[in-house]
N, C-alpha and C positions, 0 to 999 in steps of 0.2 A: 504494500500500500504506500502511496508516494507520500514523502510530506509536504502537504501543501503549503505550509506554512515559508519553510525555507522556497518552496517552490517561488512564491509569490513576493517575499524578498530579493532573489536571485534576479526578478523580473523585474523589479525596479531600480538595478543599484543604475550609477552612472557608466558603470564597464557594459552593462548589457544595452544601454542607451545608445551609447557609442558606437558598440556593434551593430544594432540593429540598422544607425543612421549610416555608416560607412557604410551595408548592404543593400541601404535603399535607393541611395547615392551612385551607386555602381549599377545596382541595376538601370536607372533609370539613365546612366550615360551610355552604358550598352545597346541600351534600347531605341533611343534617339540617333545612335551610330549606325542602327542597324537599319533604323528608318529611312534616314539622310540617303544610304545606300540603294534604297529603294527609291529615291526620288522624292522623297517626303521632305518636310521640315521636321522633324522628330520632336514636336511640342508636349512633350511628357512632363506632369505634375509629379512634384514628390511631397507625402506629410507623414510627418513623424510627431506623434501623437504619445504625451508622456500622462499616463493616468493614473486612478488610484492603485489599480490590482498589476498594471504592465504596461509596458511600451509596446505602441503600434507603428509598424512603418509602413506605407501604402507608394505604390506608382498606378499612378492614372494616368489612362490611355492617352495615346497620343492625338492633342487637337485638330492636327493640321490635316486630318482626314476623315472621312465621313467614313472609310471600310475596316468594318473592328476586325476584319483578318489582317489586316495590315501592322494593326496597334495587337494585334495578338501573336503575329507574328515577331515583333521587335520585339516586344514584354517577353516570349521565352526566350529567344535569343540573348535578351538580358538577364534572364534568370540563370543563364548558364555561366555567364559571365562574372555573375556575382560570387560565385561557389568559390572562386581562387583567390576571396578579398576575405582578409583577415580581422 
């Protein structure tokens, strides 16, 4: 049975805030790279959301085009990209 308690401390310190924002950061440059490459402007949102229980890191789709395979395609592109940032 996990302990939530340290669980939920772990999820707040500043070291996990940081990771989470490096990783959303990266994705969200990958992804805009990945766009660009396509033709796009790669208009990717990033928020990093610090709350009571945990940090949330979000990338939203890319504005600069109306076809979410396109903004789906770059987001995994950048998801893969993310895995080698520390």
């Amino acid at each position: 049975m996990p302990n939530r308690r340290n669980i939920a401390s772990f999820l707040r310190t500043p070291q996990t805030r940081a990771l989470i924002e490096r990783k959303t950061r990266a994705i969200e440059s990958a992804a805009s790279s990945a766009a660009r490459a396509e033709g796009w402007r790669g208009e990717f949102r990033t928020d990093v959301e610090t709350g009571d229980r945990r940090v949330r890191g979000a990338v939203i789709g890319d504005y600069s085009t109306r076809y979410p395979e396109v903004s789906r395609r770059a987001l995994l592109r950048g998801l893969d990209a993310a895995r080698a940032v520390e």
